[in-house]
C-alpha positions in Angstrom: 0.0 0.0 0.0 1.2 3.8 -0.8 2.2 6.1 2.1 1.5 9.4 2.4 5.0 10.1 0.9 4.0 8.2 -1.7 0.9 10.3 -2.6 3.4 13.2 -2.8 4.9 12.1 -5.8 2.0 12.7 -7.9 3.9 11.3 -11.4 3.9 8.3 -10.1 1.0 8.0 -8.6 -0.4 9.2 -12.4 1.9 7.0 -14.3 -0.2 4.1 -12.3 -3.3 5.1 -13.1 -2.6 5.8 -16.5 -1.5 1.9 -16.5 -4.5 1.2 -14.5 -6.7 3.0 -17.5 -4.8 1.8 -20.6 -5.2 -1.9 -19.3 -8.6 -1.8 -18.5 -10.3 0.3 -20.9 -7.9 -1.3 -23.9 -6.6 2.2 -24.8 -3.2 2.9 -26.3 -1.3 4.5 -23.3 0.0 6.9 -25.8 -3.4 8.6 -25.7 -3.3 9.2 -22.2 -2.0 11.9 -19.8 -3.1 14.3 -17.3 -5.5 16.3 -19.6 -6.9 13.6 -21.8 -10.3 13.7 -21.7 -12.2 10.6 -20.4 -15.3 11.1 -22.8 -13.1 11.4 -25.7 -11.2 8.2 -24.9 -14.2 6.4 -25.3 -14.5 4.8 -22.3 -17.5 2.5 -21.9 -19.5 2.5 -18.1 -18.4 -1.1 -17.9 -14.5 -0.2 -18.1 -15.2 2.5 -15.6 -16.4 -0.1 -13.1 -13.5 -2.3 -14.1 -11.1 0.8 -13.6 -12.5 1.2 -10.5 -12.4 -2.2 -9.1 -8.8 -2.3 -9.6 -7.9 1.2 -8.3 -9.4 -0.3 -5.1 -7.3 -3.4 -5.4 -4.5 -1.8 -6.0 -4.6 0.8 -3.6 -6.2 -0.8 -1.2 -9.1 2.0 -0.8 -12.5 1.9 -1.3 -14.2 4.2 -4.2 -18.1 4.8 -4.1 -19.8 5.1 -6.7 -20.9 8.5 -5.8 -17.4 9.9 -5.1 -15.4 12.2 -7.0 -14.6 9.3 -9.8 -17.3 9.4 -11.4 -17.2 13.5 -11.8 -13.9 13.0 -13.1 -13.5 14.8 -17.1 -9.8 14.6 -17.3 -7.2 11.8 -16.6 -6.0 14.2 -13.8 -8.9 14.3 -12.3 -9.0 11.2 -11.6 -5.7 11.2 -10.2 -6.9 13.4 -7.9 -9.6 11.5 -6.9 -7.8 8.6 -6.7 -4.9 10.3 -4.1 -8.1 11.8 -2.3 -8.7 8.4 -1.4 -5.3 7.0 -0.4 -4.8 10.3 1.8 -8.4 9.4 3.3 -7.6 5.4 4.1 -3.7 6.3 5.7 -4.6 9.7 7.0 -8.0 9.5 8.7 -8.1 10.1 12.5 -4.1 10.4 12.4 
């Protein structure tokens, strides 16, 4: 699991998701980076729940449905989100 450290070093943290997208989705990595838009990659609901399911596993946080994910536009956006969440599961109550 990523440490707080870890979510500091935000091109890494994108260069996983961007992984994370291009496997799931089928899209060329070359087409992604931080302001590639998701609804002109083409992205189907069915990869975003299978984008989803393995930020969580890889992460090891949980993502509602309802959470800043889905209001995601850009690749960096959901970067964002997605280091929301990690900074929420190792930071909460600390």
């Amino acid at each position: 699991m990523m440490t707080e450290s870890d979510i500091g070093t935000t091109s890494d943290l994108m260069q996983e998701v961007i992984d994370i997208v291009a496997a799931e989705a089928m899209i060329d990595r070359d087409k992604l980076s931080a302001t590639a838009r998701l609804d002109e990659l083409d992205i189907q609901s069915a990869d975003y729940v299978m984008i989803l399911m393995a930020v969580e596993e890889r992460f090891g946080v949980y993502i509602s449905i309802d959470s800043g994910f889905t209001e995601a536009e850009t690749v960096g956006d959901l970067v964002r989100a997605v280091a929301a969440k990690i900074a929420e599961g190792s930071g909460a109550g600390a």
